[in-house]
C-alpha positions as CSV (number, residue, x, y, z in Angstrom):
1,X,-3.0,3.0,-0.6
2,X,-2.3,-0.7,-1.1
3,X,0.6,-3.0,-1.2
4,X,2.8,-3.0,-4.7
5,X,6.2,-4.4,-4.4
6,X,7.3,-2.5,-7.3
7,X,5.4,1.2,-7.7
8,X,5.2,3.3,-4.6
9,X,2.3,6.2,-4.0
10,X,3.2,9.4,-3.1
11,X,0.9,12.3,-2.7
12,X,1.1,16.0,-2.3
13,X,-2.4,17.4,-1.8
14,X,-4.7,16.3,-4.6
15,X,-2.0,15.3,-6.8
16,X,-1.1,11.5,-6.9
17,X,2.2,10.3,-8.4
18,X,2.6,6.3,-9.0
19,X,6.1,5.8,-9.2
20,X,8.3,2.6,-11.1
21,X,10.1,1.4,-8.3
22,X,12.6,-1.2,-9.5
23,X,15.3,1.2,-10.2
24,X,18.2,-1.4,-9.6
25,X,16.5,-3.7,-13.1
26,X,15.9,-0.2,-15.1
27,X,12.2,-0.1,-14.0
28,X,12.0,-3.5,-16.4
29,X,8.0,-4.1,-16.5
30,X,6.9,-7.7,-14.6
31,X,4.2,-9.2,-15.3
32,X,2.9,-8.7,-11.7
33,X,3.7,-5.0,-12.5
34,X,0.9,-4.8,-14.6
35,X,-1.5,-5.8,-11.5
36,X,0.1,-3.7,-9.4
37,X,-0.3,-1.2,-11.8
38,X,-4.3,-1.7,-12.5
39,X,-4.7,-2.1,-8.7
40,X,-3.2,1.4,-8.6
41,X,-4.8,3.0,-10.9
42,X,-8.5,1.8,-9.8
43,X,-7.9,2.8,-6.2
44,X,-6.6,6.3,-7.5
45,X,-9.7,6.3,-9.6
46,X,-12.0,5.8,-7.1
47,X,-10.5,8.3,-4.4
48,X,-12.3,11.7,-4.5
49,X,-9.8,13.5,-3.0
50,X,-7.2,12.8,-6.1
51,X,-7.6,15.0,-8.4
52,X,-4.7,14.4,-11.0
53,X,-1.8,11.8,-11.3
54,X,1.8,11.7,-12.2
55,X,3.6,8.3,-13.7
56,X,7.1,8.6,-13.2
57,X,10.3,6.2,-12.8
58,X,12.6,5.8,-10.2
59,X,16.4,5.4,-10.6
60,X,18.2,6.4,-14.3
61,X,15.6,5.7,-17.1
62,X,12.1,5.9,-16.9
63,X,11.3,1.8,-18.3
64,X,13.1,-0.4,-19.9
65,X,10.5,-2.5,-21.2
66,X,9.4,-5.7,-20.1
67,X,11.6,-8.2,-18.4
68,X,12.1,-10.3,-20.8
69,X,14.5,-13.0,-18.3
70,X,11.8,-12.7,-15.4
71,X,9.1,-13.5,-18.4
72,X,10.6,-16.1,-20.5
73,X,9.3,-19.1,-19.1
74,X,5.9,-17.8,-19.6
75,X,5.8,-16.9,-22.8
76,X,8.0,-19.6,-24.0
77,X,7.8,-22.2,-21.5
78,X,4.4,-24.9,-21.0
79,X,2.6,-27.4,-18.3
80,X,3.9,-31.0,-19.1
81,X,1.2,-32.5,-21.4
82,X,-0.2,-29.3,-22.4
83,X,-1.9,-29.1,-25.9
84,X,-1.1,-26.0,-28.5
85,X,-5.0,-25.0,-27.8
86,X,-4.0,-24.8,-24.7
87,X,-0.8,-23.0,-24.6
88,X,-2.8,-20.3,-26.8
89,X,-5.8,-19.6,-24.5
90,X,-2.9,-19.4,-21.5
91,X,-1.3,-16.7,-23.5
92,X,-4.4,-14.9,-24.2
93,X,-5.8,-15.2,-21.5
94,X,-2.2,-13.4,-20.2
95,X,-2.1,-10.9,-22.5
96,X,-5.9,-9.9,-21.6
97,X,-4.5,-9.2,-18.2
98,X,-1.7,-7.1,-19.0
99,X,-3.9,-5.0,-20.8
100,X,-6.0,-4.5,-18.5
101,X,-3.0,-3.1,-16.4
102,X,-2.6,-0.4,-19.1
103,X,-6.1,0.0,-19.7
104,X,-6.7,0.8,-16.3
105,X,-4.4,4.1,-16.9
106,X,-6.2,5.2,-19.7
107,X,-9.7,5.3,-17.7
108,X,-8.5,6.8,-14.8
109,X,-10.8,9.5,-14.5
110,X,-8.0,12.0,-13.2
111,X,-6.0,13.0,-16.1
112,X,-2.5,11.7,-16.0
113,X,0.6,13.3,-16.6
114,X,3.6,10.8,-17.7
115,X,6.9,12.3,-17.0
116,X,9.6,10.4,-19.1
117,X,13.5,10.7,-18.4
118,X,16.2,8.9,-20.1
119,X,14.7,5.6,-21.8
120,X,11.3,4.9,-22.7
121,X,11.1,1.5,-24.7
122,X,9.0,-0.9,-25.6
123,X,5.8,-1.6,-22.4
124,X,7.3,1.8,-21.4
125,X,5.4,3.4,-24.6
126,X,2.1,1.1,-23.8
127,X,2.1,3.0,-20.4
128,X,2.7,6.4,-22.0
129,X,0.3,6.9,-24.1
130,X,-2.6,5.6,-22.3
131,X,-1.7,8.8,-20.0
132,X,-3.7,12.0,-20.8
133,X,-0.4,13.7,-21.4
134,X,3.5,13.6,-21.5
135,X,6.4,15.4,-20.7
136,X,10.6,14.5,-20.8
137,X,13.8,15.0,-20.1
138,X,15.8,16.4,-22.9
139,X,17.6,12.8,-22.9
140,X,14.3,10.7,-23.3
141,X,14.1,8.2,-26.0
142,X,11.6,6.7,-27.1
143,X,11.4,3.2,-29.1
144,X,8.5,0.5,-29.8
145,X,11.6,-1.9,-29.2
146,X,8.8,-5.2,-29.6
147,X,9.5,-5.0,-33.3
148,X,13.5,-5.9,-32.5
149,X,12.8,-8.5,-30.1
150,X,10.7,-10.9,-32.1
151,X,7.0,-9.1,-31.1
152,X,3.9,-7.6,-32.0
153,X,3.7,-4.8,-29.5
154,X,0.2,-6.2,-27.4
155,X,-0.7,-4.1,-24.4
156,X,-1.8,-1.0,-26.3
157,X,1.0,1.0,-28.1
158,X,-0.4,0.1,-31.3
159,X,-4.3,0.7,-30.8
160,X,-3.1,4.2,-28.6
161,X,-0.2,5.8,-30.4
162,X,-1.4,6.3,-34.1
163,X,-3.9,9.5,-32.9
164,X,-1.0,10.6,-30.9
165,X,1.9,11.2,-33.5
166,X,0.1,9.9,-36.6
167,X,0.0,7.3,-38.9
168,X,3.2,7.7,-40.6
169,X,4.7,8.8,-37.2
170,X,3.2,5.4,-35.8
171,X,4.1,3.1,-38.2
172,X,7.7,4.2,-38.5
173,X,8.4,3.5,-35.0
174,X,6.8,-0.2,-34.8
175,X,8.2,-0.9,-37.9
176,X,12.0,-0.3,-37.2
177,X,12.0,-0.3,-33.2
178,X,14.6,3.2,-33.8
179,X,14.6,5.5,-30.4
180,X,13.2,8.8,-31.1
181,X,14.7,11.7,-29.6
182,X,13.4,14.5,-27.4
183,X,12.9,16.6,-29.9
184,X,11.4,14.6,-32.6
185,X,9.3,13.5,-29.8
186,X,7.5,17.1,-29.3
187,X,7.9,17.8,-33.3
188,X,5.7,14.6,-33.9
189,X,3.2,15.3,-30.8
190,X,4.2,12.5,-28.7
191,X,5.3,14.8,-25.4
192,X,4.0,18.2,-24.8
193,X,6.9,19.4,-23.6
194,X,10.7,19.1,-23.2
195,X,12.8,20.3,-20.5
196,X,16.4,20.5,-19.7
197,X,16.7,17.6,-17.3
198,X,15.1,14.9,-15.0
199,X,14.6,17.5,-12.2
200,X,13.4,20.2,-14.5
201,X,11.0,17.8,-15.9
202,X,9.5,16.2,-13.1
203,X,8.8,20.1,-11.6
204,X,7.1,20.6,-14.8
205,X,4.9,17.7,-14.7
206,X,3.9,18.5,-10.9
207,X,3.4,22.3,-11.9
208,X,0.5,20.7,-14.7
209,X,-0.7,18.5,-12.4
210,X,-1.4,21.2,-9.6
211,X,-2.9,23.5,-12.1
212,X,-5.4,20.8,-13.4
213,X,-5.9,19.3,-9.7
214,X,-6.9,23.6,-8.8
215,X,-9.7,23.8,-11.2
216,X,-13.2,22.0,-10.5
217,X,-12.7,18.1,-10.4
218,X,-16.3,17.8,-11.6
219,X,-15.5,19.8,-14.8
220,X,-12.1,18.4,-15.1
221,X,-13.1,14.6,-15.2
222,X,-16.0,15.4,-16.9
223,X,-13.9,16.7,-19.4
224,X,-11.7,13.9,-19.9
225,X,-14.6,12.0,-20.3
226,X,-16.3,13.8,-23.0
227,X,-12.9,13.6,-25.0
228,X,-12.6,10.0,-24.7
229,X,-16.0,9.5,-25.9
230,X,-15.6,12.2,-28.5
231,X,-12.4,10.8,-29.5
232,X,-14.2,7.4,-30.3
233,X,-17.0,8.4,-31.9
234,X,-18.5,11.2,-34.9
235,X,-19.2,15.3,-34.0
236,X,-22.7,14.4,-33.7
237,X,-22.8,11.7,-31.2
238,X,-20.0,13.9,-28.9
239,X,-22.1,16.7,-29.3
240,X,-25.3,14.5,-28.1
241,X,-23.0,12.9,-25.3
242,X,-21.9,16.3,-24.2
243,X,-25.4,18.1,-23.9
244,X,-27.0,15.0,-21.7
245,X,-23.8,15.6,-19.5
246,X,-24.1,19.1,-18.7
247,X,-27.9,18.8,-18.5
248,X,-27.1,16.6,-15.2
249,X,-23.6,18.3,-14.3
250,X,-24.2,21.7,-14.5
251,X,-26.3,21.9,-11.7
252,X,-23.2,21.2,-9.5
253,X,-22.4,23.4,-6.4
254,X,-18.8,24.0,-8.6
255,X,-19.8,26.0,-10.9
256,X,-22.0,28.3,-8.2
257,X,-19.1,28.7,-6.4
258,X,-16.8,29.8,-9.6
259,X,-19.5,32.3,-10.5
260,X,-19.2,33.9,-7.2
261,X,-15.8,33.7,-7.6
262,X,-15.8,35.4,-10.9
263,X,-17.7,38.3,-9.1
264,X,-15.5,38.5,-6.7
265,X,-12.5,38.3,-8.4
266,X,-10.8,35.6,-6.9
267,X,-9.8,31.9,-7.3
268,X,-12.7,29.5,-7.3
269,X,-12.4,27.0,-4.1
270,X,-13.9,23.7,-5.5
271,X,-15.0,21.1,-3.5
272,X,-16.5,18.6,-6.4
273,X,-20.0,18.5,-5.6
């Protein structure tokens, strides 16, 4: 499913897991990371037979952040001659596309599951919470580490983790940079759960993401998108969204096969149509 030099897809069934693959630099976020990771996600997004995804890191920490020595010459360096105007629209014009890297994991239309070990700092955070959910290690830190290096945190942290832990929560950690622990970490809402260790965790996350990928992925993604939209917008205009939905998605060959189920008290077998 593609070629990215630094994630690798694996797949067990329905269930999709991208994995950080640059174990040996601490899964240290590239800039053509964040391509590889948009690529990903859009191919994952458009294949029916997924039906959830797991983000996960290789090696001894989940991400370390971006590479700040394999980015410095971008973000500091220039073309010979080049004007300020035009050193700004090159970094916008940069930043636009690393968010759209992270973006791209937040409207996936299978729920993701981001299973954290070790350290999580800085662009780690940006790709955690645009996931639909997160689980750790009982080791996992977690730090909006731009504050200590000179930056305003830009790929999505900031716009994504105040409805997650708060706005106290939030502006503490962009503020000061500190690493949260585990614990805080489930006490504030930021994980769902903690477990004992990397291998613990990462069996927890596939056990969530097999459960999700069982039930109908019609209902399931059509969740998801009802909460995004709800999440954006007043109870009315959810409630509106919602009804036009189901009046074209509950005709769906689903939810005739989980009534028979029901009768015959079994597990539904859905197929998504």
């Amino acid at each position: 499913m593609g070629d990215y030099a630094d994630l690798r897809i694996e797949r067990d069934g329905a269930v999709a897991e991208v994995v950080l693959a640059r174990a040996a630099k601490r899964n240290a976020l590239t800039f053509d990371m964040f391509d590889q990771l948009r690529r990903a996600f859009t191919a994952l997004d458009r294949d029916p037979s997924v039906r959830a995804v797991i983000l996960r890191g290789d090696g001894p920490m989940f991400c370390a952040g971006l590479d700040l020595l394999a980015s410095a010459a971008a973000l500091m360096g220039g073309e010979e001659g080049e004007s300020p105007a035009q050193k700004s629209r090159r970094l916008y014009d940069l930043i636009k596309e690393l968010q759209a890297g992270v973006t791209a994991i937040a409207r996936c239309s299978k729920p993701v599951v981001a299973a954290v070990h070790d350290q999580c700092l800085g662009g780690g955070v940006d790709l955690i919470t645009a996931a639909d959910m997160r689980v750790c290690s009982a080791d996992a830190r977690f730090s909006v580490f731009e504050t200590r290096v000179a930056i305003v945190a830009d790929v999505g942290t900031l716009q994504r983790l105040t409805p997650v832990v708060g706005r106290g929560m939030a502006r503490e950690m962009a503020f000061t940079g500190r690493k949260i622990d585990a614990g805080r970490a489930l006490n504030c809402g930021l994980v769902n759960q903690v477990f004992d260790d990397h291998d613990a965790c990462l069996a927890g996350a596939r056990a969530l993401a097999q459960e999700i990928a069982a039930n109908s992925p019609m209902a399931v993604q059509g969740t998801k998108r009802v909460l995004d939209y709800s999440d954006e917008h007043n109870t009315d205009d959810g409630l509106e969204f919602v009804a036009q939905w189901n009046t074209a998605f509950l005709q769906s060959h689903d939810l005739a096969e989980a009534l028979q189920a029901f009768m015959e008290r079994r597990p539904g077998v859905y197929t998504g149509t």
